[in-house]
C-alpha positions as CSV (number, residue, x, y, z in Angstrom):
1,X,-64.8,0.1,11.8
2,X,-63.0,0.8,15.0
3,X,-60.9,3.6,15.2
4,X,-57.9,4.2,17.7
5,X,-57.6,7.6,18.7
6,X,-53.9,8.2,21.1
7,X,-54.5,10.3,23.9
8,X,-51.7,13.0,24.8
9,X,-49.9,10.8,27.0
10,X,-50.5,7.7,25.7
11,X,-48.4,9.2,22.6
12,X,-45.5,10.3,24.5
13,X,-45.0,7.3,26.5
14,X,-44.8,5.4,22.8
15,X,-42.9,7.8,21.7
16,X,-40.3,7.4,24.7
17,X,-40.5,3.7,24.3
18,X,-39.7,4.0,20.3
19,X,-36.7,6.3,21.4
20,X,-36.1,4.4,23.7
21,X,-35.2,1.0,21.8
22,X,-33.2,3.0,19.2
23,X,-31.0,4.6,21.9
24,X,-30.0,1.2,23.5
25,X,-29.6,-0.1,20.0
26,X,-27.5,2.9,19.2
27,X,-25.1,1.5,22.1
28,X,-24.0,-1.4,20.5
29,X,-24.3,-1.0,16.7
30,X,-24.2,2.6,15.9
31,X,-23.7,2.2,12.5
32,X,-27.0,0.2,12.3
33,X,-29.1,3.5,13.1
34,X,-27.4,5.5,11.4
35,X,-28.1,3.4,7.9
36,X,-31.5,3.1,9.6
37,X,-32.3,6.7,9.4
38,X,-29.7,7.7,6.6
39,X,-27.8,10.4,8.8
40,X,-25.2,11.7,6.4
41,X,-21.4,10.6,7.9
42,X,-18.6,13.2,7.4
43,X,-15.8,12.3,5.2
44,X,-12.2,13.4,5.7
45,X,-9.8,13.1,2.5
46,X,-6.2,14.6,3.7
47,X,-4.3,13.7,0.3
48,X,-4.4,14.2,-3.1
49,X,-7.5,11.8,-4.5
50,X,-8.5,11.1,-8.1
51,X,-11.9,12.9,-8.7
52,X,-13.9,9.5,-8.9
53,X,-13.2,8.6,-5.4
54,X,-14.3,11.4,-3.7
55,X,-17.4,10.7,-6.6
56,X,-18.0,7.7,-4.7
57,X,-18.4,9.3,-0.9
58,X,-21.2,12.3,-2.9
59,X,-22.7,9.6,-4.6
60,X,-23.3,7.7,-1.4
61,X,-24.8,11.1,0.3
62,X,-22.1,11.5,2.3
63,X,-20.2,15.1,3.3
64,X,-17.2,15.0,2.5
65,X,-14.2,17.2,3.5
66,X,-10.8,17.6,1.4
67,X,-8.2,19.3,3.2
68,X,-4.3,18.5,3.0
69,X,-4.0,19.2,7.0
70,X,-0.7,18.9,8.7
71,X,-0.5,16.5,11.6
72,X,-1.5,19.2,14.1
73,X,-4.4,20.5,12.4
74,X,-5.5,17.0,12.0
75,X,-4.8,16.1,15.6
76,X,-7.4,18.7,16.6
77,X,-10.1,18.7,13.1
78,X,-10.0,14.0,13.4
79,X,-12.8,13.4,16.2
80,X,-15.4,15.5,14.3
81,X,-15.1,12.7,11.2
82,X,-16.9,9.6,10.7
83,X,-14.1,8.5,8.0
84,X,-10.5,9.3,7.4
85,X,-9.0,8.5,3.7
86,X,-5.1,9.0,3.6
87,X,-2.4,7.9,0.8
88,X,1.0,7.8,2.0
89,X,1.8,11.6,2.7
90,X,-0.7,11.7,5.8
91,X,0.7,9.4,9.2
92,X,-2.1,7.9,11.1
93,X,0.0,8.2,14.3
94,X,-1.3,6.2,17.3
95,X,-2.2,10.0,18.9
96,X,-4.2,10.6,15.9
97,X,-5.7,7.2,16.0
98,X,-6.1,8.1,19.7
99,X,-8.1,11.6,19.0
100,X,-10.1,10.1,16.5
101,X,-11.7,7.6,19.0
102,X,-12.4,9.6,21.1
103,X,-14.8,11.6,18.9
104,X,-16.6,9.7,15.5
105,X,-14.2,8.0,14.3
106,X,-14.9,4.5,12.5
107,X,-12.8,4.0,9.7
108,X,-9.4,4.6,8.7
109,X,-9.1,4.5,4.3
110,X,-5.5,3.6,2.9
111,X,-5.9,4.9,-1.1
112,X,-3.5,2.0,-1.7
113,X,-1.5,-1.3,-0.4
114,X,0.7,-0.4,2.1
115,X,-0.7,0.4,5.6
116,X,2.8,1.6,7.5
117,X,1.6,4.7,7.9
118,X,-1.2,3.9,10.0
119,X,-1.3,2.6,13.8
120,X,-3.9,-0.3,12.8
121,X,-3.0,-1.9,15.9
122,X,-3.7,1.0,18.1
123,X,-6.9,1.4,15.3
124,X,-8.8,-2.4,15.7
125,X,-8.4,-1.6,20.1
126,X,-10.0,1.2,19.6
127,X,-12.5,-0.6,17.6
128,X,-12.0,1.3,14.1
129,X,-11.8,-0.2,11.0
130,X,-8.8,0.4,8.5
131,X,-9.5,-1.1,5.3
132,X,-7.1,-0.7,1.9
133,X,-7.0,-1.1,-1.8
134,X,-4.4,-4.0,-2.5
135,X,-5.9,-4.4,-6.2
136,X,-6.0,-1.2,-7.3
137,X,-2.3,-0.3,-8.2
138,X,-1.1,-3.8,-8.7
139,X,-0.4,-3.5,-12.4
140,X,0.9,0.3,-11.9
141,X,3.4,-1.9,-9.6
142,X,4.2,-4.2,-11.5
143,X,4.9,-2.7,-14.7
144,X,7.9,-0.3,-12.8
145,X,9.2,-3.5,-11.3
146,X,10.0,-4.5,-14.7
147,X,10.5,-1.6,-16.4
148,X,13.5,-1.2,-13.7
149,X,14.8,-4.3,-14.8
150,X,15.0,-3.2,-18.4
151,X,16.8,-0.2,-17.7
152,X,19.3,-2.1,-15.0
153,X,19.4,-4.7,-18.4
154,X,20.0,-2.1,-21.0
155,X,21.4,0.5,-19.3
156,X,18.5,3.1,-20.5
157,X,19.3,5.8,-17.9
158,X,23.2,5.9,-18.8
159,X,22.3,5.9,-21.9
160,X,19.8,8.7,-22.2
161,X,21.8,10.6,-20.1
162,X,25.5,10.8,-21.8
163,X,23.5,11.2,-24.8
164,X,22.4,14.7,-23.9
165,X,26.3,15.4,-22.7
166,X,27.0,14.9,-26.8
167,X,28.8,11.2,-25.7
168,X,28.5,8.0,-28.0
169,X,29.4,5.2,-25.4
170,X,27.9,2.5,-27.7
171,X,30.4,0.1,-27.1
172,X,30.2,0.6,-22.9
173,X,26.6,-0.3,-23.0
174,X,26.6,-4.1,-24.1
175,X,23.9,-5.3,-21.6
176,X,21.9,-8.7,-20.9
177,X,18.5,-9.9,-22.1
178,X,15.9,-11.2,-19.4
179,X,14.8,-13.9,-21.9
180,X,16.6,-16.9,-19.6
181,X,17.4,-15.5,-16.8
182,X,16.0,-16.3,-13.1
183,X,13.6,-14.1,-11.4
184,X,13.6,-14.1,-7.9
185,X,10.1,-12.7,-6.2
186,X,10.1,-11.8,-2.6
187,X,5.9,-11.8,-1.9
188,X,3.7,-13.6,-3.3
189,X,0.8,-11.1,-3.1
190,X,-1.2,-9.2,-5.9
191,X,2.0,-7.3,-7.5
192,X,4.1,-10.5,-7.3
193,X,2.1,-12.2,-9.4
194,X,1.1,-10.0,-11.9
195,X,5.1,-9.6,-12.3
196,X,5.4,-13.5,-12.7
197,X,2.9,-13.2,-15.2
198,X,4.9,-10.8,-17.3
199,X,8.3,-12.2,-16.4
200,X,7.1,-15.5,-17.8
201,X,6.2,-14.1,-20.8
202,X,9.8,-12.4,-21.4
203,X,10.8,-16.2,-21.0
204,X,12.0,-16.0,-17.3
205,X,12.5,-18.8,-15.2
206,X,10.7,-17.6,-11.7
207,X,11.3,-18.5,-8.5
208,X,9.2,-17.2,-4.9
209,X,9.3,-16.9,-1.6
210,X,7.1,-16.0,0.8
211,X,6.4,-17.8,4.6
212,X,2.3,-17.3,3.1
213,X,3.3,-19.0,-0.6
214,X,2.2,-22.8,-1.2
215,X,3.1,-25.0,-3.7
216,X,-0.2,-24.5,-5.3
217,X,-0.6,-21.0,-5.1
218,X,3.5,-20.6,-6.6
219,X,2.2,-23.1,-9.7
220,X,-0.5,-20.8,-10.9
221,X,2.0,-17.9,-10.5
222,X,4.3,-20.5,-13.1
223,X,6.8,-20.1,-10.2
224,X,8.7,-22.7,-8.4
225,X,8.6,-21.5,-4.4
226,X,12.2,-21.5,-2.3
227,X,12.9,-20.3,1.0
228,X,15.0,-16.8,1.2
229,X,18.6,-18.4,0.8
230,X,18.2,-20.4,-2.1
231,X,16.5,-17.9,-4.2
232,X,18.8,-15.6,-3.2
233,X,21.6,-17.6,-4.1
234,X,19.7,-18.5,-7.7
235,X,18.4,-15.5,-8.7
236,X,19.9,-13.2,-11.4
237,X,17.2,-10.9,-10.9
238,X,15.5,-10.3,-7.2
239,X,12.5,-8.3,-6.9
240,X,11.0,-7.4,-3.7
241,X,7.0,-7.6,-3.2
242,X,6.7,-7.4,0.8
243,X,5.4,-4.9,2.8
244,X,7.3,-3.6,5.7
245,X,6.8,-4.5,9.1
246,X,8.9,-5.8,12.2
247,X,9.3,-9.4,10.1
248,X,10.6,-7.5,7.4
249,X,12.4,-4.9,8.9
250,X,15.9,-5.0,7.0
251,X,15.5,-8.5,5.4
252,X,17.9,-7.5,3.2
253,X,21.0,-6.7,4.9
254,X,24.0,-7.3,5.1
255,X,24.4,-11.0,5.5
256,X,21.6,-11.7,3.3
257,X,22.5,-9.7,0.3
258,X,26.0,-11.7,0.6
259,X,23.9,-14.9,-0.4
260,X,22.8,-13.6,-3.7
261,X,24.8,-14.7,-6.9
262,X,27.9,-12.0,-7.7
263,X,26.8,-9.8,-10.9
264,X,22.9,-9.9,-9.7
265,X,21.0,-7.5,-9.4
266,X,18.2,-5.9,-6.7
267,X,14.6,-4.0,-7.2
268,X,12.6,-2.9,-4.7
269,X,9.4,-1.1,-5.3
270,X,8.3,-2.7,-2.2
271,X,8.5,-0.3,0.9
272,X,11.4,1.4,2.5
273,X,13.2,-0.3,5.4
274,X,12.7,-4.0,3.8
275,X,16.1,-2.7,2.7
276,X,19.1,-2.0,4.6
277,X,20.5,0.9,2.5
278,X,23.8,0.9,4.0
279,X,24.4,-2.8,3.3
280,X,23.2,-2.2,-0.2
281,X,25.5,0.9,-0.8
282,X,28.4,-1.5,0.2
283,X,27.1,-4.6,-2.7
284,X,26.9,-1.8,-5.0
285,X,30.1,0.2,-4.3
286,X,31.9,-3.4,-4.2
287,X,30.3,-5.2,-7.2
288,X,29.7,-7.9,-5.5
289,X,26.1,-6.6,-7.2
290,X,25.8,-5.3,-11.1
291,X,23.0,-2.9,-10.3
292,X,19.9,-1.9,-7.8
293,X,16.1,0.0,-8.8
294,X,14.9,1.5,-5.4
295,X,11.9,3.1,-5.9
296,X,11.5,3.5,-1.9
297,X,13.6,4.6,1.1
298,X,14.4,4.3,4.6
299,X,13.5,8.0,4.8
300,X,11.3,9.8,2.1
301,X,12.7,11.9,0.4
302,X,15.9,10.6,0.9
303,X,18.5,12.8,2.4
304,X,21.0,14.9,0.5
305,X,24.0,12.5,1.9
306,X,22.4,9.5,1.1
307,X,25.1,7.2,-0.2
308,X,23.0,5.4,-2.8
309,X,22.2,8.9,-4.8
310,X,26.4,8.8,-5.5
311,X,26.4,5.4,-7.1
312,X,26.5,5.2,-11.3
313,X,25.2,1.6,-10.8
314,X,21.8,2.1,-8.8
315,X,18.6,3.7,-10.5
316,X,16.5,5.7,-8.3
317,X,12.7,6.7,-9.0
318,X,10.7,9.0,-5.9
319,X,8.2,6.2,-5.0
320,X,6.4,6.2,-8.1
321,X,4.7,2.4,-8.5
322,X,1.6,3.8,-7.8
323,X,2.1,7.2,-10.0
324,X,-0.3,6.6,-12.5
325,X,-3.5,7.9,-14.0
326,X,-5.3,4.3,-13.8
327,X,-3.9,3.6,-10.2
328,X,-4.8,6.2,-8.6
329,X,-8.4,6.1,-10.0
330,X,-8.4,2.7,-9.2
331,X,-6.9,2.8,-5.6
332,X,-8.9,5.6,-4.4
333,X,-12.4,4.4,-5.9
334,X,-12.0,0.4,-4.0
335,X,-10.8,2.3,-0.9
336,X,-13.7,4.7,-0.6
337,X,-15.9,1.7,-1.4
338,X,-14.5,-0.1,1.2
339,X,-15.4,2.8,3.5
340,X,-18.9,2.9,2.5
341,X,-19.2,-0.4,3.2
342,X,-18.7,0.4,7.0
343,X,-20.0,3.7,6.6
344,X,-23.0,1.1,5.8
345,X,-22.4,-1.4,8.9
346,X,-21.0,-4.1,6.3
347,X,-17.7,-5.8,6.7
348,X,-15.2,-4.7,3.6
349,X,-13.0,-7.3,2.0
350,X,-10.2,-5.0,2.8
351,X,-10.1,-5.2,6.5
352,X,-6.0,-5.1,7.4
353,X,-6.9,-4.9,11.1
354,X,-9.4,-7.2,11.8
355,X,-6.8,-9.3,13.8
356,X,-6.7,-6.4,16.7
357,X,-10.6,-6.0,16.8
């Protein structure tokens, strides 16, 4: 048997080389050493998260962090994080994005669809991730889509509320099935179709539109696809399903919400800004449309002289269409797996920024 014994030297050279290789792999994959040797990441959650997503981040070994920090706080605590999760309440401004990069920073978790509130732009340059959860409040979504289109139907709120004055308006409150009429779906993503999917079984006729929609994708939805103008001008019912960026900025305005048939009648549970509120105030006020459900605003909360909160004719809900128990388990456990998976050094599914990287 030959044995090897290492001299002294001998093992610190190899030891140096050993180092060596992991620092220069270090360099360019980071995350690939730190799977390698299993160094726990640090987890920052800055909103309110259902308990089995933070479950997720302990289960993975990770330290994790919960702390509702204001933006200041967060400006200064962000470069000693690996990972940042955020719902809608915390604003991943570009100087956040900015601090972060310059310290661990490698992904950026939205417990949820939309990303507005993050500077993914200013994120992928950097070279950090920012991954989302567009599956896991879609039928949360969709169900207060519809349910607004009941109530606009049936008047519910009117009704519940003159109720509880002592009043029996019975004969003011003659309303319109949906059985027949035309839906109109602005988006063709997740939400949009799981509203199709119900809207056809109410008996619905449903038409989309959306610059990403084919003709194959609009048949499995059972919807016939349109451009903007001719479902507006169709629709007795349009719902909007779009997320807001510079595209969408006000695509409903004032010339826009002309086009759609008189008596109609508007729902957005979409995002805030995809609607011109002052152009909508003056459909409503006019009723050149019956009725509006807006579930988001321009500016959140709304202000105190916001003209839509005066109308009888418009129902308003505080940007709920993700405010249930099963969405937000659901949204904050596929974001935090999305995480992990470039905590891991894995590319997620739910990559929104891969475009800037």
């Amino acid at each position: 048997m030959q044995i090897y014994v290492y001299t002294v030297e001998e093992n610190f050279n190899n030891k140096n080389k050993f180092f060596l290789f992991f620092y220069i792999i270090n360099l360019f994959n980071p995350l690939l050493i730190s799977s390698f040797w299993g160094l726990i990441m640090k987890v920052l959650v800055t909103d309110k998260s259902a308990e089995e997503a933070l479950k997720v981040f302990q289960d993975a070994g990770h330290e994790l962090t919960y702390d509702e920090m204001d933006h200041d706080t967060l400006l200064k605590e962000i470069p000693k994080y690996d990972a940042l999760m955020v719902r809608s309440r915390t604003k991943a401004t570009t100087e956040i994005v900015e601090a972060g990069a310059k310290g661990n920073l490698k992904v950026i978790g939205r417990a949820g669809i939309g990303v507005d509130n993050i500077d993914i732009e200013t994120a992928g340059k950097l070279g950090i991730k920012v991954v989302n959860s567009p599956t896991g409040s879609t039928k949360s979504v969709a169900e207060l889509a519809v349910a607004h289109m009941l109530s606009l139907a049936r008047f519910v709120p009117k009704a519940d509320s003159t109720m509880k004055k002592g009043e029996w308006i019975k004969k003011q409150l003659k309303g319109i099935e949906l059985n027949g009429k035309t839906l109109g779906l602005v988006g063709s993503g997740y939400i949009a179709q799981h509203v199709a999917s119900i809207a056809n079984c109410l008996g619905m006729k449903v038409l989309v539109y959306s610059p990403h929609c084919t003709d194959e994708k609009a048949s499995k939805m059972r919807a016939i696809r349109k451009d903007l103008e001719d479902l507006l001008k169709q629709s007795d019912f349009v719902s909007l399903h779009i997320p807001h960026t510079k595209d969408s900025h006000y695509l409903l305005n004032e010339k826009t919400i002309s086009l759609m048939k008189p008596g109609s009648y508007l729902v957005n549970v979409a995002r805030g800004g995809v609607v011109e509120e002052k152009a909508l105030y003056l459909a409503l006020k006019e009723e050149k449309l019956a009725g509006a459900a807006v579930d988001v605003f321009e500016q959140e909360p709304p202000s105190e002289d916001n003209k839509l909160l005066s109308l009888d004719n418009v129902i308003l809900s505080p940007h709920i269409g993700a405010s249930t128990k099963e969405a937000q388990i659901q949204a904050g456990t596929v974001c935090a797996e999305q995480m992990n998976k470039v905590l891991n050094g894995e590319e997620p599914e739910f990559w929104v920024n891969k475009k800037f990287m």
